[in-house]
N, C-alpha and C positions, 0 to 999 in steps of 0.2 A: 583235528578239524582245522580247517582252513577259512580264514574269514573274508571276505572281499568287501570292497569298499572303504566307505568309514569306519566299519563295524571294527577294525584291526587298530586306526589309530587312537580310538578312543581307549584301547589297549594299551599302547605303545604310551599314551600320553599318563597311565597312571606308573610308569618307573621312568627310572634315572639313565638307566644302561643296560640294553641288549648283551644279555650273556647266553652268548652261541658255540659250546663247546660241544666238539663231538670225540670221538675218541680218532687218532690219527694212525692208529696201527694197517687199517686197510686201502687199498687201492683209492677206492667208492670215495670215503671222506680224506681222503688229501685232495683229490681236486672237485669235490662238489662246492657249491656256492649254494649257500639254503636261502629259501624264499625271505629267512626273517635279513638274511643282510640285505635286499633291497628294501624290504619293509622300516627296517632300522632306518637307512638312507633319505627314504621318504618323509620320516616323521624326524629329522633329526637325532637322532639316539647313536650318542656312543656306542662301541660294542665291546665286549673281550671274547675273543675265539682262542681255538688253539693253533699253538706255535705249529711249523713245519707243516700249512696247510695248504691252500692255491687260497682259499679266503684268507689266512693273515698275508698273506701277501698282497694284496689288495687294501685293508683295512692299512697294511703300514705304508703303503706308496699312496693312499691319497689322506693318511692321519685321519681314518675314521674309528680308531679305537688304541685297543692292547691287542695284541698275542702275546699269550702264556704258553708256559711251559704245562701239562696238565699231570708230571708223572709223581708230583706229592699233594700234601693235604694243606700246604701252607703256600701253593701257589695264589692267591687273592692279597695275600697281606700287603707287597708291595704297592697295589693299586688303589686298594681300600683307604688305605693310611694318607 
């Protein structure tokens, strides 16, 4: 479901960082850009997406988050920590 208005950032206002991972094996998600990165953008919110996408390219040329690597289980720890 999709929220509009305020209804999304009183969402966004109860975390830290928009974590927007999709899987980047397809066409589809290397260049889509999901509704939550301007949603993130809007409310201020870091993000972590996945590496090798058209969104972590974005997120890293204007330093609005992380891209990861997403192909192990201990990709978060760098960022976490």
């Amino acid at each position: 479901m999709h929220l509009c208005g305020t209804d999304y950032t009183k969402i966004y206002e109860s975390f830290d960082v928009a974590y927007i991972i999709y899987p980047n094996e397809n066409i589809n998600a290397k260049i889509a850009v999901a509704n939550k990165y301007y949603e993130s953008l809007i409310c201020g919110k870091p993000m972590i997406v996945s590496s090798g996408t058209y969104l972590s390219e974005l997120v890293e040329k204007h330093k609005t988050g992380y891209a990861i690597n997403i192909d192990g289980k201990r990709h978060l720890i760098p960022i976490v920590e």
